[in-house]
Structure formats: C-alpha cells, structure tokens
PAZA-738945 format. One record per residue: x, y, z of N, C-alpha, C, O, CB in turn; chain; residue number from 1; residue in three letters. Coordinates in pm, whole numbers, plus 50000, padded with zeros to 5 digits. Glycine has a CB too. Layout:
// residues N
  n_east  n_north   n_up  ca_east  ca_north  ca_up  c_east  c_north   c_up  o_east  o_north   o_up  cb_east  cb_north  cb_up  cadena  num  residuo
       X        Y      Z        X         Y      Z       X        Y      Z       X        Y      Z        X         Y      Z       A  NUM      ALA
...
END
This chain:
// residues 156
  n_east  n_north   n_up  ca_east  ca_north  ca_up  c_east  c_north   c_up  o_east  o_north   o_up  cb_east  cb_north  cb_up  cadena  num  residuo
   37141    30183  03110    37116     30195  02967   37240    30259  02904   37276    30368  02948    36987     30279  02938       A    1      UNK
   37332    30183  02775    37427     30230  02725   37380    30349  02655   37274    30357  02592    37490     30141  02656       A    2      UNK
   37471    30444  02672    37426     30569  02523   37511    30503  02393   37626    30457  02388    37506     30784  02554       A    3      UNK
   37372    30522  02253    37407     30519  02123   37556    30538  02081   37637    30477  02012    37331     30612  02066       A    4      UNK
   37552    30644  02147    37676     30742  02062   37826    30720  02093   37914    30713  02007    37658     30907  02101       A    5      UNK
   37847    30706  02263    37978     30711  02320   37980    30590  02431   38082    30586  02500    38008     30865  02385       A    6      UNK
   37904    30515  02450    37880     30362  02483   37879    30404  02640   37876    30292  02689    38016     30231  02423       A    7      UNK
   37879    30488  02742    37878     30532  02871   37714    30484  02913   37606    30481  02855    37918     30706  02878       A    8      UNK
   37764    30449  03046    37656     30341  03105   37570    30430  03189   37480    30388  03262    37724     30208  03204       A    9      UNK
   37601    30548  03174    37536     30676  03244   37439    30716  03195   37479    30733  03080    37604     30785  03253       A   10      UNK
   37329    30748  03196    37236     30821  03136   37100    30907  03275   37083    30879  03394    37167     30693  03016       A   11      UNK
   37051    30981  03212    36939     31082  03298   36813    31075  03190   36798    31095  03069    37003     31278  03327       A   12      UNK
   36740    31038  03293    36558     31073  03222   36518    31142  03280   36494    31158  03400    36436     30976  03215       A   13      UNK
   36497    31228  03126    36455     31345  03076   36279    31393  03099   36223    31480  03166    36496     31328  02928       A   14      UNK
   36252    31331  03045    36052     31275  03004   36039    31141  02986   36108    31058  02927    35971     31332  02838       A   15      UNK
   35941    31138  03045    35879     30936  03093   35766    31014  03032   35750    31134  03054    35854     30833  03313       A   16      UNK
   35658    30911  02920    35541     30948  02911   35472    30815  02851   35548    30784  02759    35532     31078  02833       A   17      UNK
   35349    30703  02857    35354     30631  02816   35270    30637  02677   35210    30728  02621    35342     30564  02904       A   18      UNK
   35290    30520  02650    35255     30505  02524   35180    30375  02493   35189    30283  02574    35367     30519  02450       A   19      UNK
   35102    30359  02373    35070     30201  02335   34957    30153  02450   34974    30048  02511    35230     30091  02347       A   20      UNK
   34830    30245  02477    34747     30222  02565   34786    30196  02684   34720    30135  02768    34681     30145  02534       A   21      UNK
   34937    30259  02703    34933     30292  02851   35018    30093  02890   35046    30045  03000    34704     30345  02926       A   22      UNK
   35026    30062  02821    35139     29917  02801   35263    29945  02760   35347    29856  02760    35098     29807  02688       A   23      UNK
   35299    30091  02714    35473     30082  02738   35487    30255  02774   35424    30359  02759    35591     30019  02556       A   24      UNK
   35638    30196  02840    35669     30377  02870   35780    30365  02783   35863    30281  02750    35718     30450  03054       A   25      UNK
   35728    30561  02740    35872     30590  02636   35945    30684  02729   35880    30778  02776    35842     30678  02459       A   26      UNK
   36065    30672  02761    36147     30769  02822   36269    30810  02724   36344    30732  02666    36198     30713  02959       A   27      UNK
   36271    30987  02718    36371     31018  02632   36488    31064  02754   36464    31142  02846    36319     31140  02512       A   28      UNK
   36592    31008  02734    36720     31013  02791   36843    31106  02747   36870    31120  02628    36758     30892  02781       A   29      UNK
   36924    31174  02854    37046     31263  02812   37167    31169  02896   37182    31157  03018    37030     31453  02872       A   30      UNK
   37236    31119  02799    37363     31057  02793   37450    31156  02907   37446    31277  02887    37426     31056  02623       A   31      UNK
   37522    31110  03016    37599     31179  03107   37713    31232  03018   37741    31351  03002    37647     31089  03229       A   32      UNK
   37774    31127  02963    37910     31164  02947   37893    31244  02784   37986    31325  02772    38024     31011  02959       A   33      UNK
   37838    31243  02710    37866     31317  02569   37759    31401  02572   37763    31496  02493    37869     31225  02427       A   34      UNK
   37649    31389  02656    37502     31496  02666   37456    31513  02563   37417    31626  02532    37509     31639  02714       A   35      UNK
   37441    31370  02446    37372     31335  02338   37200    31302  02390   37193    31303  02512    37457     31204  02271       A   36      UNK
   37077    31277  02326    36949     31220  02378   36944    31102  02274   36993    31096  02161    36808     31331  02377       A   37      UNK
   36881    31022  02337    36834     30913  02262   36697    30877  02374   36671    30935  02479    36968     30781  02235       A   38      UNK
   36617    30754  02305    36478     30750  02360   36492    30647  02372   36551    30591  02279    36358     30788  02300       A   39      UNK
   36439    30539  02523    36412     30417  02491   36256    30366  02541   36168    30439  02587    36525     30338  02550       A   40      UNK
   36251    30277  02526    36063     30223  02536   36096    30110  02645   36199    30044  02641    35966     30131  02349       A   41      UNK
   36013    30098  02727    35976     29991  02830   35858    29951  02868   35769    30021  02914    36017     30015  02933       A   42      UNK
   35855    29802  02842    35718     29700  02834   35728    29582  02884   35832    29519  02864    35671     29666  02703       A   43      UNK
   35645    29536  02944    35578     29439  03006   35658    29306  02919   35583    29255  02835    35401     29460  02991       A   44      UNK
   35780    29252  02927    35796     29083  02929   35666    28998  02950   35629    28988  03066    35894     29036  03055       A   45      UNK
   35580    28925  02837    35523     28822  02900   35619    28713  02817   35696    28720  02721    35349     28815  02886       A   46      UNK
   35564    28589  02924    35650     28476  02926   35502    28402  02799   35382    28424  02787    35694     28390  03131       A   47      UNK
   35600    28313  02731    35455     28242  02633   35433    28098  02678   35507    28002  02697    35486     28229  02441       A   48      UNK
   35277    28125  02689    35211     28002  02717   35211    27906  02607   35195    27949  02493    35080     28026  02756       A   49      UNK
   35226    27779  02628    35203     27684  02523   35054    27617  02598   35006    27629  02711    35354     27566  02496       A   50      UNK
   35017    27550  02488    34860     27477  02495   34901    27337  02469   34936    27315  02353    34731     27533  02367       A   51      UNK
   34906    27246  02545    34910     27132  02527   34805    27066  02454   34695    27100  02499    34927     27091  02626       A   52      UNK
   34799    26991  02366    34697     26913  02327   34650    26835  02377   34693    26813  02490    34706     26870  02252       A   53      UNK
   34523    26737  02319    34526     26623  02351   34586    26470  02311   34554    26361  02359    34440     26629  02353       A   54      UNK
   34693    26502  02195    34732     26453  02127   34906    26459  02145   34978    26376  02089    34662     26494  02027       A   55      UNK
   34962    26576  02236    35021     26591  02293   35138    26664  02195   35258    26637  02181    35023     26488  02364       A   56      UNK
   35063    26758  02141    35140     26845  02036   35134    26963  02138   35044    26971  02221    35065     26872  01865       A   57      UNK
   35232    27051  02127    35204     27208  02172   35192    27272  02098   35229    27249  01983    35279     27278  02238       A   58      UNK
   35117    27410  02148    35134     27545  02042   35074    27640  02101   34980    27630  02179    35069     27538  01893       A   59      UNK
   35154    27782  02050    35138     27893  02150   35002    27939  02161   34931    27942  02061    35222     28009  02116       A   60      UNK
   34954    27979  02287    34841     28008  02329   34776    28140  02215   34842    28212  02141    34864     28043  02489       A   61      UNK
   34647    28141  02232    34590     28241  02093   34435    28248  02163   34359    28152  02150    34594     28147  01888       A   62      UNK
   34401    28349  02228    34297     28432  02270   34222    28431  02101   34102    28456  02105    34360     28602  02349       A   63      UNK
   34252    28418  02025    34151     28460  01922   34065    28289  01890   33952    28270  01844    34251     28542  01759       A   64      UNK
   34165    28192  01934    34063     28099  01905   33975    28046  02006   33912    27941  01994    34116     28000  01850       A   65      UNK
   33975    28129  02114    33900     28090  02233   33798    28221  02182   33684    28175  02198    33990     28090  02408       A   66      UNK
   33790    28305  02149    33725     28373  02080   33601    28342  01978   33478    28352  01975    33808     28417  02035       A   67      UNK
   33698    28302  01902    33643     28214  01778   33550    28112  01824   33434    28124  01785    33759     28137  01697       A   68      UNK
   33577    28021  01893    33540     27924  01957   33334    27981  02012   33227    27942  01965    33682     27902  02092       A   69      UNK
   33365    28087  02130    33270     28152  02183   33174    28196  02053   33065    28143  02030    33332     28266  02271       A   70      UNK
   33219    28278  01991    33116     28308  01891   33040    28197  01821   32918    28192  01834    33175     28383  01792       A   71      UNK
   33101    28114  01751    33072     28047  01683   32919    27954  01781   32811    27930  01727    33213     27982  01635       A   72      UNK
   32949    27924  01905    32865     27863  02016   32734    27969  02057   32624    27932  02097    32970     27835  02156       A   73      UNK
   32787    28133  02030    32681     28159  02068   32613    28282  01942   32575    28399  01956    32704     28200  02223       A   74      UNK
   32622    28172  01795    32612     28221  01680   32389    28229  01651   32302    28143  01661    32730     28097  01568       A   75      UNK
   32385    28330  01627    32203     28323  01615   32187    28341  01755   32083    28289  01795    32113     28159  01551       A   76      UNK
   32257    28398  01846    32210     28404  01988   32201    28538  02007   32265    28615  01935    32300     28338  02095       A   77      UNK
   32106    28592  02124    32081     28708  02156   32240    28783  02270   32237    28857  02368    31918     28685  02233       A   78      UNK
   32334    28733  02212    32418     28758  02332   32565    28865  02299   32664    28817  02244    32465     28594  02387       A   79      UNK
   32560    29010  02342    32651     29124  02283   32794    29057  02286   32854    28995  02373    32647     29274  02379       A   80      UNK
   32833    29101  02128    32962     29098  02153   33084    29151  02251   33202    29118  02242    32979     29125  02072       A   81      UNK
   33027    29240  02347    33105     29276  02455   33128    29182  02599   33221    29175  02680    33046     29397  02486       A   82      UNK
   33007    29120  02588    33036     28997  02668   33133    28899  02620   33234    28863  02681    32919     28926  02687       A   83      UNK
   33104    28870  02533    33155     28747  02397   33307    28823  02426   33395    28748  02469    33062     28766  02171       A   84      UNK
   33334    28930  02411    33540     28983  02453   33557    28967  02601   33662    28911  02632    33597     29195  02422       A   85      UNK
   33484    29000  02694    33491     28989  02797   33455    28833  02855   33502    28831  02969    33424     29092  02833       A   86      UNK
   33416    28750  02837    33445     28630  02832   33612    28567  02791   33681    28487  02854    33344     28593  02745       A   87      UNK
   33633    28619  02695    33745     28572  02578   33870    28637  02707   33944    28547  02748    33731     28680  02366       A   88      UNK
   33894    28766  02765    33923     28794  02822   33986    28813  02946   34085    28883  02964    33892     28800  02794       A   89      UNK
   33920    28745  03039    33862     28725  03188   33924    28546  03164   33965    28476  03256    33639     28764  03217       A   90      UNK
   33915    28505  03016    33975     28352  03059   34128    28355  03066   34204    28284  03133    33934     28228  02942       A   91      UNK
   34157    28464  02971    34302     28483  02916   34361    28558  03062   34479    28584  03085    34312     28596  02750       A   92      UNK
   34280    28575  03125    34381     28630  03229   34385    28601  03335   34446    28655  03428    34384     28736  03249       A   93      UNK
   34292    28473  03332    34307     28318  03464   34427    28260  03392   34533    28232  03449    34142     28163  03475       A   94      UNK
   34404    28246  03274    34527     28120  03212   34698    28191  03216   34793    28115  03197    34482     28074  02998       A   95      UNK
   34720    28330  03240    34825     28427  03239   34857    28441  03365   34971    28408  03401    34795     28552  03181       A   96      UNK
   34735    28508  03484    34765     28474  03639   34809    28359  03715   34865    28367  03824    34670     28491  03697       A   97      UNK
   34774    28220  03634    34815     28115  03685   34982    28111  03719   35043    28050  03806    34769     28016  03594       A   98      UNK
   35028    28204  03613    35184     28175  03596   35232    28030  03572   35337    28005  03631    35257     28219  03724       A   99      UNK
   35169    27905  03483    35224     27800  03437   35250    27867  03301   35202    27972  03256    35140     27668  03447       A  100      UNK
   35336    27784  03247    35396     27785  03131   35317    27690  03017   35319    27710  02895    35538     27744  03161       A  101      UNK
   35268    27614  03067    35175     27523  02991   35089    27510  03016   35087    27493  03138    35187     27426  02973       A  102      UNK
   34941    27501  02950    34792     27472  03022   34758    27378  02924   34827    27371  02822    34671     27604  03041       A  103      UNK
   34640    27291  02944    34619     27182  02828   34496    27236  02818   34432    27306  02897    34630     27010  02852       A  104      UNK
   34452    27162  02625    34341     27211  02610   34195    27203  02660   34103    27276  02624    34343     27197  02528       A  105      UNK
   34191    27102  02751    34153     27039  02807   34054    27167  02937   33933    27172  02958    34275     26938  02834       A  106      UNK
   34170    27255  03000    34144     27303  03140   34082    27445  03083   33998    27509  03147    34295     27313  03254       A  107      UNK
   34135    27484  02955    34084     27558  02876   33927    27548  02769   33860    27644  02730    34191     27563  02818       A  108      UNK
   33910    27439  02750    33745     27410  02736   33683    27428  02836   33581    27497  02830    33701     27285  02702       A  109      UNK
   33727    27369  02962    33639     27367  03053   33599    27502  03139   33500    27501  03212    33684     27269  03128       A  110      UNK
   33692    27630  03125    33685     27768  03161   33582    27803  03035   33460    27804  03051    33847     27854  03169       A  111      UNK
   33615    27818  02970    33502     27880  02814   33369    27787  02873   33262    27835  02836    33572     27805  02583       A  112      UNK
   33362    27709  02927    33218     27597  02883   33192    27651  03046   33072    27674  03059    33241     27361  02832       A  113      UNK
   33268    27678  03171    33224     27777  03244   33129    27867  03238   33017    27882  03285    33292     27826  03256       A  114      UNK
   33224    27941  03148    33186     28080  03111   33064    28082  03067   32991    28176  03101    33265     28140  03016       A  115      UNK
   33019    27989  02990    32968     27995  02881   32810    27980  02928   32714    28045  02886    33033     27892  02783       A  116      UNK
   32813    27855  03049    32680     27828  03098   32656    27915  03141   32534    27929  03137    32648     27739  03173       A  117      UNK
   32740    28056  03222    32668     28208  03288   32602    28265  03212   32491    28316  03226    32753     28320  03331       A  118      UNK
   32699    28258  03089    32626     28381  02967   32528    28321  02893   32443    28396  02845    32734     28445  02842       A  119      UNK
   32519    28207  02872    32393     28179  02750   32395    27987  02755   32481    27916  02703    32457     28264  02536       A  120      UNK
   32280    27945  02830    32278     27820  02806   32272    27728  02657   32357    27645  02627    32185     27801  02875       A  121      UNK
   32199    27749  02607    32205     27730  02461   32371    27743  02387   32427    27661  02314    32099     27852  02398       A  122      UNK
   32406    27836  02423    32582     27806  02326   32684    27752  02439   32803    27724  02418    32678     27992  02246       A  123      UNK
   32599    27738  02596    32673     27619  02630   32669    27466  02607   32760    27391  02642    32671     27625  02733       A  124      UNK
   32562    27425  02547    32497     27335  02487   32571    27295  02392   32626    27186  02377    32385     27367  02451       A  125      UNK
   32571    27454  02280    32625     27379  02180   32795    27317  02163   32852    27227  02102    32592     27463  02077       A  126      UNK
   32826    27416  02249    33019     27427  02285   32992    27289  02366   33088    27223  02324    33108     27604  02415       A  127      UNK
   32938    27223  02436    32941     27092  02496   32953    27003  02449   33026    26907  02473    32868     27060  02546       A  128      UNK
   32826    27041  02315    32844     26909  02245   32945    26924  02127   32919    26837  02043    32703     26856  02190       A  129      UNK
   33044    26997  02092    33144     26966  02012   33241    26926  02088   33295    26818  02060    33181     27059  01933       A  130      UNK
   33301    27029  02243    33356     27008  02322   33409    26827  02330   33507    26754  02312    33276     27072  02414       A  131      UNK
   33269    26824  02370    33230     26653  02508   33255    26529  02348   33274    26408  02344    32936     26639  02620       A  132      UNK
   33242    26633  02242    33230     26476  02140   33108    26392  02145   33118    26283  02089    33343     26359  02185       A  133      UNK
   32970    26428  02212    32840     26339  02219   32882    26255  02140   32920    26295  02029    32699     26392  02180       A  134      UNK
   32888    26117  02172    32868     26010  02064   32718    25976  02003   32694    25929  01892    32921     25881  02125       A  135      UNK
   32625    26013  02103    32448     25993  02062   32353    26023  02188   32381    26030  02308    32407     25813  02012       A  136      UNK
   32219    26038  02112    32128     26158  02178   32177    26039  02372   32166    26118  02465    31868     26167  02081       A  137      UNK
   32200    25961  02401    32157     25962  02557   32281    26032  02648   32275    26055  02769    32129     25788  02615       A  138      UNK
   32400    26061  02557    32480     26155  02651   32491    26291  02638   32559    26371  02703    32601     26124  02654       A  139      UNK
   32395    26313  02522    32359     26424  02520   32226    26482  02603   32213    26603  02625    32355     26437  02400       A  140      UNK
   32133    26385  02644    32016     26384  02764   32042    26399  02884   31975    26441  02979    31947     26275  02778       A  141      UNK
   32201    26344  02869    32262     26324  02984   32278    26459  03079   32213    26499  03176    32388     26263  02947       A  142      UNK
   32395    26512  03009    32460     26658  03011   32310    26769  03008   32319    26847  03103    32580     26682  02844       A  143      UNK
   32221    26784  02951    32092     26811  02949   32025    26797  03085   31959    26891  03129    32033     26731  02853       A  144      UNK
   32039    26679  03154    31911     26672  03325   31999    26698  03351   31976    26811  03392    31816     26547  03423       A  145      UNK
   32154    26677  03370    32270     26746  03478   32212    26884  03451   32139    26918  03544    32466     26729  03436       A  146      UNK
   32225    26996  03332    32189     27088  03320   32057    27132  03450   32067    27205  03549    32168     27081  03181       A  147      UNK
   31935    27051  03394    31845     27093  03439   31824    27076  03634   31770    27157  03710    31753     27029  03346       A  148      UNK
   31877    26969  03661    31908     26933  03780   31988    27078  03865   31950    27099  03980    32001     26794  03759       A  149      UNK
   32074    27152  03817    32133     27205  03906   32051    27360  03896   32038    27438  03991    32294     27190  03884       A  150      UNK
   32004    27381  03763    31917     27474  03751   31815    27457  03895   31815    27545  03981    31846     27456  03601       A  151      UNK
   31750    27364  03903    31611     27347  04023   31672    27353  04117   31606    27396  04212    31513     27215  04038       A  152      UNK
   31834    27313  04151    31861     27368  04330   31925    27489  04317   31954    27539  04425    31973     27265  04440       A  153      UNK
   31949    27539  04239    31961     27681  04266   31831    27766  04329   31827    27830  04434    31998     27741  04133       A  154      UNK
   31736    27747  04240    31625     27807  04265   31539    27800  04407   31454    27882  04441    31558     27766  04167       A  155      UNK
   31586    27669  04492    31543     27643  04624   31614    27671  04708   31582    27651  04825    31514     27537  04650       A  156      UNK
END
C-alpha cells in the first residue's frame, strides 16, 4: 500500500477493525518512511453475474427481483417474510457459489419454483403458472397430478 503523502511502498498496521457488518476491514496504517497515518478499507471483490435471457439479452443479476418474484407468488399466503428472504437468499448464493459468470433465466426459475414447492404449494402453483406460460386448463391439470403424484410417494 502506497502512503498518501510521500508515495513509499512501506507501510505498518496499526488497528484492523471491521466494519460494514463485518464485510469490510478498516485498517489504519503508519507510513514507514514519513510516519504519516492514513486508513484503508478492504472488501470482498465479487465478480458480476449476468442473467441471460430467453431472448438472449443480458443483464446484471438482482436478488430483488427474485424477491419480488417470491412475494408476489406467495401474496394472500400464510407464509413469513423471513422465509420469503431466506428463500431469496439461499438462491443467491447457489447462483454466486457456482462461480459462472452467466446463469440463464431459465436455471433461475427453476431454483425459486424449487424453493417454492418446499415453502408453500399454492405460490408454487401460482409462480408455475406464470413461470411455465400455461397455455390452458389441461397443462395446467397437468403440472397439478405431477404435483399430486409425487406428493402420494412420498408419503409411502
């Protein structure tokens, strides 16, 4: 780390203490050669995900509309908003652990619509059928006995 003052590539830390919920450290530093202080901050580089479309546009990844998304599916539902973040959450940090640079929207419906059948069948229902595009009630019957079908072998 250069010092401010006299450009020497020397420096000593002083106090490390973090900061910013514990997502950056501030360390205040004494310059070797002029024994001036200056402070610098250190944080986590993330690399940005893009979202491929289906249309084959990109654009940077956004936890708030996978968010958005969830609520809206499990809107009039008995289901805490702490799940509803922790859902939102837990996806954002499969799609970050992966370490790709690109995910399509595609692999990303299908984690939320995951998610979604654990936490509340009904706003997986409904996230399906905007999701899936139902064209009319028999693929929507469809997705429905698949539903119910895997429900009854669980239970045996």
């Amino acid at each position: 780390m250069r010092c401010l003052y006299c450009n020497c590539s020397e420096s000593k830390v002083i106090d490390s203490r973090s900061a910013d919920d514990d997502r950056t450290i501030r360390r205040r530093r004494e310059c070797v050669g002029c024994g001036r202080r200056f402070t610098t901050y250190e944080t986590i580089e993330v690399a940005p995900i893009l979202v491929v479309k289906s249309d084959g546009n990109r654009q940077a990844f956004d936890m708030g509309k996978i968010k958005r998304g969830i609520i809206k599916a499990c809107e009039k539902r008995p289901v805490p908003l702490e799940k509803i973040d922790q859902l939102a959450e837990d996806i954002t940090k499969r799609i970050y652990n992966s370490m790709d640079q690109e995910i399509s929207s595609k692999q990303i419906g299908e984690m939320v619509m995951d998610g979604l059948k654990e936490l509340d069948e009904v706003a997986y229902v409904r996230y399906a059928s905007v999701y899936r595009s139902f064209k009319d009630i028999s693929s929507f019957m469809a997705e429905l006995q698949s539903m119910m079908e895997k429900k009854s072998e669980k239970k045996i």
